[in-house]
C-alpha positions as a Markdown table, in Angstrom:
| # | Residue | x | y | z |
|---|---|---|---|---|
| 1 | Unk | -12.1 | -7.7 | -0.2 |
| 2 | Unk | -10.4 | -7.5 | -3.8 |
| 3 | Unk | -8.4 | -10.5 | -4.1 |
| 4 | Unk | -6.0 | -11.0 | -7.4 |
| 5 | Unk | -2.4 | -12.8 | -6.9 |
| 6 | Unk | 0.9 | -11.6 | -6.1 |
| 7 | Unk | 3.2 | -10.1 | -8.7 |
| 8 | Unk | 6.0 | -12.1 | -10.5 |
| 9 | Unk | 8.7 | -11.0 | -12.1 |
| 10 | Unk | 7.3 | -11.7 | -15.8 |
| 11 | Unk | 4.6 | -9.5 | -14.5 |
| 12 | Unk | 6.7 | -6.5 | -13.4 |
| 13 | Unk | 8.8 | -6.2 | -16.8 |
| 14 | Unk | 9.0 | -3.0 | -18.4 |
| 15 | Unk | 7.8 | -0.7 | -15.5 |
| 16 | Unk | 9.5 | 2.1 | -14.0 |
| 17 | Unk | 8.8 | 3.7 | -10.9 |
| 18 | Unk | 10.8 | 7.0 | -9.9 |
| 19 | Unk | 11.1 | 7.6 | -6.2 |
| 20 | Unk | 8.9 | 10.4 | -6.0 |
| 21 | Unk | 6.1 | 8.1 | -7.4 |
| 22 | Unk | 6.1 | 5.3 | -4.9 |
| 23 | Unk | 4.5 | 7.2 | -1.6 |
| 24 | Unk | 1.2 | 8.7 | -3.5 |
| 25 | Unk | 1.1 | 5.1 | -5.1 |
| 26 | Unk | 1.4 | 3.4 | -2.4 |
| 27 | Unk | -0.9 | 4.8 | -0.9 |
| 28 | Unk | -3.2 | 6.0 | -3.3 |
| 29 | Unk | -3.2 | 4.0 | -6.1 |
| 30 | Unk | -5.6 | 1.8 | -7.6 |
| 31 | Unk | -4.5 | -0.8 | -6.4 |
| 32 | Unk | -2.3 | 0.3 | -3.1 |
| 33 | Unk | 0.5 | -1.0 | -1.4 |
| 34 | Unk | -0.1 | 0.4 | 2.4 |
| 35 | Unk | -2.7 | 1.3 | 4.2 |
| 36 | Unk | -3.4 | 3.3 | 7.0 |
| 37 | Unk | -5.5 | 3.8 | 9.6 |
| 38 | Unk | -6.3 | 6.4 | 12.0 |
| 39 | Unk | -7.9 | 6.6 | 15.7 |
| 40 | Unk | -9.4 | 9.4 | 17.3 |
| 41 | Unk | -10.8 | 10.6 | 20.1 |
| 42 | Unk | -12.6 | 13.5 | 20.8 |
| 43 | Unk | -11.3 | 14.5 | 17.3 |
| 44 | Unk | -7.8 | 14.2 | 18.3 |
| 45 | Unk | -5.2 | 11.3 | 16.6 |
| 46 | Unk | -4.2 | 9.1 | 19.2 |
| 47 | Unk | -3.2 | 6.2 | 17.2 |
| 48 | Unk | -2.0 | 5.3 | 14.2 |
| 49 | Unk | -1.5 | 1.8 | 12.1 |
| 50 | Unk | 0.2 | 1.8 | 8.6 |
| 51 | Unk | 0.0 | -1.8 | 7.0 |
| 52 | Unk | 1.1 | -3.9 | 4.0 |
| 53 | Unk | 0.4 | -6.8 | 2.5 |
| 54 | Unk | 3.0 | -10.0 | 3.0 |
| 55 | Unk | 2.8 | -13.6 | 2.0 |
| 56 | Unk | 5.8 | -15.8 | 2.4 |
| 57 | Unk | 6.5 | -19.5 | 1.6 |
């Protein structure tokens, strides 16, 4: 598991992200925002799970 800590604001000045960007990002970035998970059976989807990481104080 890839572990680095959360973003802070003096670390998210001077990007831009345009709202066509954020899905393919999110997803499938390097370092992603969501994640998603499938379940099959008998080669059909019967389940889904889409994720995100959230730590509050």
């Amino acid at each position: 598991m890839k572990q680095s800590p959360a973003p802070t604001p003096a670390s998210t000045r001077g990007r831009t992200v345009k709202e066509r960007d954020v899905p393919r990002t999110a997803l499938f970035g390097e370092e992603p925002a969501l994640f998603g998970h499938v379940a099959e059976v008998g080669g059909d989807v019967v389940a889904f799970a889409l994720w995100f990481r959230n730590f509050s104080t």
